[in-house]
C-alpha positions as CSV (number, residue, x, y, z in Angstrom):
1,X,126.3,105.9,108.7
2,X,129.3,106.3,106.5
3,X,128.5,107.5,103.2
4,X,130.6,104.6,101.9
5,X,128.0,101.8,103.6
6,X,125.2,100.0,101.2
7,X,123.0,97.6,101.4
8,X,123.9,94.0,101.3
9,X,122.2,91.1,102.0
10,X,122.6,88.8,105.3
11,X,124.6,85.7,102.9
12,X,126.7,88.6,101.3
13,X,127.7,89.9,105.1
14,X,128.8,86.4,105.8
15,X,130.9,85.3,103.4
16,X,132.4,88.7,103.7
17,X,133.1,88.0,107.5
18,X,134.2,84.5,107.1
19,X,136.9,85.7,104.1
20,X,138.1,88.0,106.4
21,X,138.0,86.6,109.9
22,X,137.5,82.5,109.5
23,X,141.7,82.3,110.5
24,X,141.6,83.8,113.2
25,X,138.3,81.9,114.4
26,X,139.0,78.1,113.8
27,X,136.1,76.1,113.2
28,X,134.8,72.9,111.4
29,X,131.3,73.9,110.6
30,X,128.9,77.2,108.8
31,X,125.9,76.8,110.4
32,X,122.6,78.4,109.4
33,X,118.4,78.6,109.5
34,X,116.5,77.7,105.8
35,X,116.8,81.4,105.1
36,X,120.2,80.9,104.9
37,X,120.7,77.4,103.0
38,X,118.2,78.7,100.6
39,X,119.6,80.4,98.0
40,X,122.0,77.5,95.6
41,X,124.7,80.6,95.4
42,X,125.5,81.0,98.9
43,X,125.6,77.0,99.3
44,X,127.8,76.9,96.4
45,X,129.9,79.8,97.5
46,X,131.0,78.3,100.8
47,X,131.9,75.0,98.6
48,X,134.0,77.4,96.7
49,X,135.3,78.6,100.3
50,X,136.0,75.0,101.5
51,X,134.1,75.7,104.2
52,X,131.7,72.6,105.9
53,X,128.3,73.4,106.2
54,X,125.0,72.5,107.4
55,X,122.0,74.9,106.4
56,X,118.6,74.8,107.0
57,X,116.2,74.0,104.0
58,X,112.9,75.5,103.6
59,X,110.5,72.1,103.2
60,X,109.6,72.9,99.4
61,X,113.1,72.3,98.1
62,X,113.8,70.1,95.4
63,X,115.4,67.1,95.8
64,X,116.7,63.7,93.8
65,X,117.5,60.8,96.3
66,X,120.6,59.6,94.9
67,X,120.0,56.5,97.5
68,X,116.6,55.6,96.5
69,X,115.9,53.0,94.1
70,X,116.3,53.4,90.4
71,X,113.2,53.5,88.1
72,X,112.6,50.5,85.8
73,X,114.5,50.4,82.8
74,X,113.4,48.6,79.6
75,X,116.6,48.5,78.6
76,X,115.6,50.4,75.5
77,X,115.7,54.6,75.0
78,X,117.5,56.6,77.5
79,X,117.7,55.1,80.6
80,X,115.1,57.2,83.2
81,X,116.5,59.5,85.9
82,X,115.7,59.3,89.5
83,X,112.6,61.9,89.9
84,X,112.8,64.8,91.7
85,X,110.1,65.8,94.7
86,X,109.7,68.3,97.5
87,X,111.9,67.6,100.6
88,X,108.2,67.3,103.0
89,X,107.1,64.7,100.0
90,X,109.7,63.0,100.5
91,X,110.0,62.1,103.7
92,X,106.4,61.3,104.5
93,X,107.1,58.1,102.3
94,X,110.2,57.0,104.7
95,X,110.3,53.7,107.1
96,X,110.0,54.0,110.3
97,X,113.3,52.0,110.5
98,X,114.7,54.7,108.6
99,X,115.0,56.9,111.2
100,X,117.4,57.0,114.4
101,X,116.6,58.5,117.7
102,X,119.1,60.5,119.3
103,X,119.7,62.4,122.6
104,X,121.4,65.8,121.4
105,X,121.7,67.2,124.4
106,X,120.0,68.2,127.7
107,X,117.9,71.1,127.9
108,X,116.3,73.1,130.6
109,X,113.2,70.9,130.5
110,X,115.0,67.7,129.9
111,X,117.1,65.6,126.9
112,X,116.4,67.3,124.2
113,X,115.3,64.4,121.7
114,X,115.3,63.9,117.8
115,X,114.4,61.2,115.6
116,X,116.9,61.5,112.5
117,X,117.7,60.4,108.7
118,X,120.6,61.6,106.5
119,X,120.9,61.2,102.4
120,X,122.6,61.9,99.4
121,X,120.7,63.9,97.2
122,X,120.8,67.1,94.4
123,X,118.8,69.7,94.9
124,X,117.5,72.2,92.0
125,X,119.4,75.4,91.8
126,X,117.7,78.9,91.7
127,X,118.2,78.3,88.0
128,X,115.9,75.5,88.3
129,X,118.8,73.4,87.1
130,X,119.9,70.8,89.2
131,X,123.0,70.9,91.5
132,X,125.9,69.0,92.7
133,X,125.8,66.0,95.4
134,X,124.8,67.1,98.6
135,X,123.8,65.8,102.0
136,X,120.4,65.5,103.0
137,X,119.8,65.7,106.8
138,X,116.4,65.3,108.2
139,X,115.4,65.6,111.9
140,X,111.8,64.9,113.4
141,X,110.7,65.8,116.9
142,X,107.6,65.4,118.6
143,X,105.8,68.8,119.8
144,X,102.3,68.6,121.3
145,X,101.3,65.7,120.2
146,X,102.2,66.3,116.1
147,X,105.7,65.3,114.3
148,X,107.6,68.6,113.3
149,X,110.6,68.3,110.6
150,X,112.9,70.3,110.0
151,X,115.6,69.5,106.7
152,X,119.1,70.7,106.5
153,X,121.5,70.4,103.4
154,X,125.3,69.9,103.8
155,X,128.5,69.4,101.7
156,X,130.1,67.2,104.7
157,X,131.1,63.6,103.7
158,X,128.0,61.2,103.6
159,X,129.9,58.8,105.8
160,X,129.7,61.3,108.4
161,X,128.1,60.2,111.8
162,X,124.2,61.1,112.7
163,X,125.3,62.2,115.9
164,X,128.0,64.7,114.4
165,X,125.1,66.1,112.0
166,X,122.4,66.5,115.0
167,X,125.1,68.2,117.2
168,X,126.0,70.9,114.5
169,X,122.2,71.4,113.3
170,X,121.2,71.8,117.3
171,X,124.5,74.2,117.9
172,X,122.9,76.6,115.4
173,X,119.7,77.3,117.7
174,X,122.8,77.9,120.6
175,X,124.1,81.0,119.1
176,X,120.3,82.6,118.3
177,X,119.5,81.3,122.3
178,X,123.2,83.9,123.1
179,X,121.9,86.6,121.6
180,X,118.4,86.5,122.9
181,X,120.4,86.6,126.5
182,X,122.3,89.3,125.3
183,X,119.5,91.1,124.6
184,X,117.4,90.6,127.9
185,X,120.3,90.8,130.5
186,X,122.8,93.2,128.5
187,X,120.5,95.5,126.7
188,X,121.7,94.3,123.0
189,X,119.2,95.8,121.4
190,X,118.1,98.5,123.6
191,X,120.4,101.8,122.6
192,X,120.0,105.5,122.0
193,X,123.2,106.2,120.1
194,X,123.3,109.0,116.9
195,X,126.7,108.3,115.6
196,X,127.9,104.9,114.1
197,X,130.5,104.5,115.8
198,X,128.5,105.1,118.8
199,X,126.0,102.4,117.9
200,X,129.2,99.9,117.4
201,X,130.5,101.1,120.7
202,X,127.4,99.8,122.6
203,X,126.8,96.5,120.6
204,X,130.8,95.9,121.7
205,X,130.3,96.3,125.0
206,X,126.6,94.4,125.6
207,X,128.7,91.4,124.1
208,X,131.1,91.8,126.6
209,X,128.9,92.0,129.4
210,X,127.1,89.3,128.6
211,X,130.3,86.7,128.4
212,X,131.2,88.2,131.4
213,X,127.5,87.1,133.0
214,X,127.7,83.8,131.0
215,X,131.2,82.9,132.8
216,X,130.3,84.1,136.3
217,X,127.3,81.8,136.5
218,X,129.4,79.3,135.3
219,X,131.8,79.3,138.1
220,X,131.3,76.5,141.1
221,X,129.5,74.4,139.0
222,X,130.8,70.5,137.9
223,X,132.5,70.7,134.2
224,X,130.8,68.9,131.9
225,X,131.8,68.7,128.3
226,X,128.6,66.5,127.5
227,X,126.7,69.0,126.1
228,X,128.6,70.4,124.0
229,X,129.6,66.7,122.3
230,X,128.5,64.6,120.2
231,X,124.9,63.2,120.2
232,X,124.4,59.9,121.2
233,X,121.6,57.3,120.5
234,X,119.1,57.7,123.4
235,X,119.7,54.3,125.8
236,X,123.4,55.2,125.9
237,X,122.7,59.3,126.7
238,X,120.5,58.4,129.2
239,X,122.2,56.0,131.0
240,X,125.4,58.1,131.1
241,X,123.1,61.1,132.2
């Protein structure tokens, strides 16, 4: 390793990779898990950036509802602020007619299906102070019989669509689903190299044989652009499936 190489952290590794390379790869959205929209700093950096994202949330995250109703004011004394509660406390108290049901996109045991909510919210900083506006996005699915959530934070316009928030926040899981591939049918991760520029060599080319596997099987079959747009509710998914 080159004497010159330290340490850095997965968020500082990419913003250093989207300052450098985010011309040359166009794109409309930073996607990331909870480990990544974790930390207030990286979230405000990519603000900073101009760059759209949607990141995971770990369920313990702070949040004002800037939607919900105001408390009761007496019209005396400072007027009271919107209280602040836990993401997983907060949605346990939602409607049911609060939440949409989508069809993302079909997966290789069927539509893949989520119940979702979006709204606008600040969420307490690492400082424990409490940040700028942001988009709460909140999907629920159904695994073996129990609801599971998962809660994403984005600086995206709060008009925009469900269905464009559930395609991004599903896209994410695409690129970890790559390199597994990668891994099993390319040998990503299985190398016996000494030299760094040896190791860089190898990672190079099992990304390279793996698009080259990805695009073969992908000859002779129908193209279809569905999955790979926009969510739609689950009647009209279904019935165009």
């Amino acid at each position: 390793m080159p004497k010159d190489v330290r340490f850095r952290t997965r968020h500082e590794l990419a913003l250093d990779m989207l300052t450098q390379h985010r011309a040359s790869l166009p794109h409309a959205w930073a996607a990331g898990d909870d480990e990544m929209g974790r930390p207030a700093w990286f979230r405000a950096s990519l603000r900073g950036m101009r760059e759209q994202y949607l990141l995971g949330a770990p369920a313990n995250t702070v949040v004002r509802d800037l939607d919900g109703r105001a408390p009761r004011w007496s019209g005396t004394g400072r007027r009271p602020k919107r209280p602040l509660e836990q993401m997983r406390a907060w949605v346990v108290h939602r409607p049911a007619s609060a939440w949409t049901e989508l069809v993302v996109r079909r997966g290789e045991k069927g539509p893949i299906v989520v119940e979702c909510l979006k709204r606008r919210v600040q969420a307490r900083t690492d400082e424990r102070r409490i940040g700028p506006e942001e988009l709460l996005f909140a999907t629920r699915e159904r695994t073996g019989g129990a609801l599971t959530h998962d809660y994403y934070l984005s600086n995206a316009p709060a008009d925009t669509p469900l269905e464009e928030l559930a395609r991004v926040a599903k896209a994410e899981h695409r690129i970890e689903e790559c390199l597994q591939r990668a891994k099993g049918e390319a040998g990503l991760s299985d190398y016996e190299v000494r030299t760094w520029t040896g190791w860089h060599h190898h990672q190079a080319l099992a990304l390279m044989a793996v698009w080259f596997l990805t695009r073969h099987a992908s000859w002779g079959k129908t193209a279809d652009a569905g999955d790979h747009g926009p969510a739609g509710q689950r009647g009209d998914r279904v019935a165009a499936a």
